[in-house]
N, C-alpha and C positions, 0 to 999 in steps of 0.2 A: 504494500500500500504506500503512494507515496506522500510527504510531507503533507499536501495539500489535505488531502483524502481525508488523511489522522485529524487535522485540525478540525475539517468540518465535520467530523462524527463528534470530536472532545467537544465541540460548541453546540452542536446541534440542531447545525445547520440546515432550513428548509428554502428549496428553493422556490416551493410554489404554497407560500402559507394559504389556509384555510384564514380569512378575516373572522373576528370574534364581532360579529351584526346580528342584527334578530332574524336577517333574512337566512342565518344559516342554525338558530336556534330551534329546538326541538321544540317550545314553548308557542312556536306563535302557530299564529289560528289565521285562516283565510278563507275568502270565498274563492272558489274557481270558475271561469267560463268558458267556453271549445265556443269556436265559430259553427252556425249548425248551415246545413246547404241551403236554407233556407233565404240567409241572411242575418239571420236574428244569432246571439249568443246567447247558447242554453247553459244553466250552471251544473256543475258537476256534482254530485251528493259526494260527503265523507268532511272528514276534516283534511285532510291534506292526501289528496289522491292523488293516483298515477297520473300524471300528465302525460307523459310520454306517448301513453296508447292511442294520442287523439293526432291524426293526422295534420289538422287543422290548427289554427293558431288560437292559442289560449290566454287569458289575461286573468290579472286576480285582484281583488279588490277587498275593502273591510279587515283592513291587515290588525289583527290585535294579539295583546300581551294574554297568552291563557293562563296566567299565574295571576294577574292583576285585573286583566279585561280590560285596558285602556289600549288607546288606538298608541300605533306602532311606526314608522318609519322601516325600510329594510336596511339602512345604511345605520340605525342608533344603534346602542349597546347599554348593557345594565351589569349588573353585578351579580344575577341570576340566570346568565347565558350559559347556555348547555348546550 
């Protein structure tokens, strides 16, 4: 292993951190919506569902803290981010 290597494991080094946001908190709560062929955006049931299986472009809205219930930002942070 060389110099470099050692240093960045003894530091602990990341090169693509994870940011500490509510948008990557297990805490927050949203609504989901998939564009339906209609036109119209139907909302998705669950608290945080699979998005991925909707072909379609999806958006989310009513972002809140489910520890406190207050409205959320995706870029704030708190002291109870999980």
């Amino acid at each position: 292993m060389s110099k470099q290597s050692e240093a960045k494991v003894k530091q602990n080094y990341c090169a693509k951190p994870v940011p500490q946001t509510c948008a990557n908190c297990k805490h927050l709560t949203q609504n989901f919506y998939h564009y339906h062929y209609n036109g119209d955006y139907v909302r998705v049931e669950g608290k945080n569902p699979d998005i991925e299986k909707y072909a379609r472009p999806t958006y989310s809205d009513n972002l809140r803290c489910g520890i406190g219930g207050f409205a959320v930002k995706k870029s704030a942070t708190c002291d109870s981010m999980e």
